[in-house]
C-alpha positions in Angstrom: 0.0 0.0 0.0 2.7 2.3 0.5 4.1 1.6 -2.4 1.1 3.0 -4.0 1.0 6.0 -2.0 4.5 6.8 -2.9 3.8 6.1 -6.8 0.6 8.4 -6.6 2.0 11.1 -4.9 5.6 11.6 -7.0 3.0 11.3 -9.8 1.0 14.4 -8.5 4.3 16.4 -7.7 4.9 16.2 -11.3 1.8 18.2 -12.2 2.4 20.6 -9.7 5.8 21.4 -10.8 4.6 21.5 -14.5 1.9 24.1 -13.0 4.1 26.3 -11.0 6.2 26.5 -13.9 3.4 27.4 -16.0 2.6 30.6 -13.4 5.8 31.5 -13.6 5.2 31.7 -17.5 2.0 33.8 -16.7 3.3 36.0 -14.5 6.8 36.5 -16.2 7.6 35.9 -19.6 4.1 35.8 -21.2 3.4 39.5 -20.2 7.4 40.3 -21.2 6.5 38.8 -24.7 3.3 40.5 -25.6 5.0 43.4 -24.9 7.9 42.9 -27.1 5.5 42.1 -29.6 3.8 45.0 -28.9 7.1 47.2 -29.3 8.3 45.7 -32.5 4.6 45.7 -34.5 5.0 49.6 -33.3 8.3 49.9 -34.8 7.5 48.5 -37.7 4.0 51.2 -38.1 6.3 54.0 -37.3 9.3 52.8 -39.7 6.3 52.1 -42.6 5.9 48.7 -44.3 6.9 49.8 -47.6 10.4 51.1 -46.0 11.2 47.7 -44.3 10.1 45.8 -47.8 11.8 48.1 -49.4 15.0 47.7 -47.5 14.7 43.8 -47.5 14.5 43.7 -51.2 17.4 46.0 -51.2 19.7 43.6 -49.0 19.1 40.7 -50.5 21.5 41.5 -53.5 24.6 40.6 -51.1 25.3 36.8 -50.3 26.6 37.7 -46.9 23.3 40.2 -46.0 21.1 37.4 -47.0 21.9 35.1 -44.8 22.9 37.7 -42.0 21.0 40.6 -41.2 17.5 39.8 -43.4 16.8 36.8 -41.5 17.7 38.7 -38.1 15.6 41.2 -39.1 12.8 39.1 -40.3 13.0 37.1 -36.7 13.3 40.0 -34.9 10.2 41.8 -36.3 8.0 39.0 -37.4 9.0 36.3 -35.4 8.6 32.3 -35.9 6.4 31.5 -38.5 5.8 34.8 -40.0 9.9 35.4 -40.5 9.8 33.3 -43.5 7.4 35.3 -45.5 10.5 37.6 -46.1 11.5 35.0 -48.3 9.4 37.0 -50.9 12.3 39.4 -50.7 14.9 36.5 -52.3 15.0 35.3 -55.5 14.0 31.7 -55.9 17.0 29.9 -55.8 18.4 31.4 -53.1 15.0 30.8 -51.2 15.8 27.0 -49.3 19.0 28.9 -48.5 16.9 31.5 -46.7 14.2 29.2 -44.9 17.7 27.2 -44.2 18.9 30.4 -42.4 15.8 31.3 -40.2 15.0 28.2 -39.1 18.4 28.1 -37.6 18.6 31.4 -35.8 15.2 30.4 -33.9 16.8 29.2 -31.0 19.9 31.5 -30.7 17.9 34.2 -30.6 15.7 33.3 -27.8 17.8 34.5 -25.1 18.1 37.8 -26.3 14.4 38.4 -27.7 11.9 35.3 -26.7 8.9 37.2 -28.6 10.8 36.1 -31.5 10.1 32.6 -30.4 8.3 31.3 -27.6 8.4 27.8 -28.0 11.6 27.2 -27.7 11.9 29.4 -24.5 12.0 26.0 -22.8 14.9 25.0 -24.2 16.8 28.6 -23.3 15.2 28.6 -20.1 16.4 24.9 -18.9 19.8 25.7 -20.0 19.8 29.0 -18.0 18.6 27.2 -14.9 21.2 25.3 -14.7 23.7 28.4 -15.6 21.7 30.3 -12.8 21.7 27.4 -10.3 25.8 27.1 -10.7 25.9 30.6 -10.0 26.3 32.0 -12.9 24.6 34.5 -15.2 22.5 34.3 -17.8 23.1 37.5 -19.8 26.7 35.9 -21.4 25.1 32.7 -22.4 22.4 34.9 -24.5 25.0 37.0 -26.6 27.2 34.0 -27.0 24.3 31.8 -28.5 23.0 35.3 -30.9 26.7 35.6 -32.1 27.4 32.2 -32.6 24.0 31.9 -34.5 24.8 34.7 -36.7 28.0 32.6 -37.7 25.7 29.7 -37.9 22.9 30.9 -40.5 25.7 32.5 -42.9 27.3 29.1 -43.2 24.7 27.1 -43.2 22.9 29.9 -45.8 25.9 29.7 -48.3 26.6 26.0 -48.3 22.4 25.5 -48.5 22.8 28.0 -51.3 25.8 26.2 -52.9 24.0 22.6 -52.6 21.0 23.5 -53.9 22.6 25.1 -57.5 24.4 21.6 -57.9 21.1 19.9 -57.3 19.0 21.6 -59.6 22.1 21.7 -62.2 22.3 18.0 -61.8 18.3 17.6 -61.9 18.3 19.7 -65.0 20.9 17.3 -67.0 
């Protein structure tokens, strides 16, 4: 029987963590996100959204700016899913490139600006738990992961870029 107890009660704890996470959530980072978002849609109304299409189309010329600052920008200001429509900025073979490029600053960029992508907040926040819990801060581990993701999506953004020509040279023979 007490066995049981045991069983039953670790296996009610679990909800209750899960729930005093989730109010931690509610009463921390949801409001901190919504006003991000909030922030960035103004931005975007005061800037004009012909001047920020404008702009994209603009960058998109130069490999490097590609696969750099339009996918920061388009994470930053529209977040995850909504960054890839700045894919209509690129021309289409350089658009799996792109996608190839967003999809891979989602998480670096979390610690920095989690309206850009809540769900994987979890993922940020774990890791930072343990960073906090050691003693250490959490404000390092967030520029680290942004600049190292800004390394990241321009490799991965060229070689995508590079693979895809040969495969649609190859598919054309």
């Amino acid at each position: 029987m007490d066995m049981i107890s045991k069983l039953a009660e670790g296996f009610m704890s679990l909800f209750q963590a899960g729930g005093e996470q989730f109010m931690g959530w509610v009463t921390g980072i949801i409001p901190m996100v919504i006003c991000l978002m909030t922030a960035v849609n103004s931005v975007i109304k005061v800037i004009g959204e012909q001047r920020v299409e404008s702009f994209a189309k603009k960058i998109t010329k130069y490999t490097v700016l590609r696969y750099t600052l339009l996918p920061i920008l388009a994470v930053f200001f529209l977040g995850n899913p909504m960054c890839y429509t700045f894919g209509r900025f690129v021309d289409e073979e350089y658009k799996p490139a792109y996608y190839d490029s967003c999809v891979s600053f989602l998480h670096p960029v979390t610690g920095l600006f989690p309206h850009a992508n809540p769900a994987e907040l979890f993922v940020y926040t774990g890791i930072a738990a343990g960073l906090i819990e050691a003693g250490y801060a959490t404000g390092g581990l967030a520029v680290r992961y942004f600049i190292v993701g800004i390394i990241v999506i321009l490799i991965r953004g060229v070689l995508t870029e590079k693979i895809y020509a040969r495969m649609t040279k190859n598919a054309a023979k």
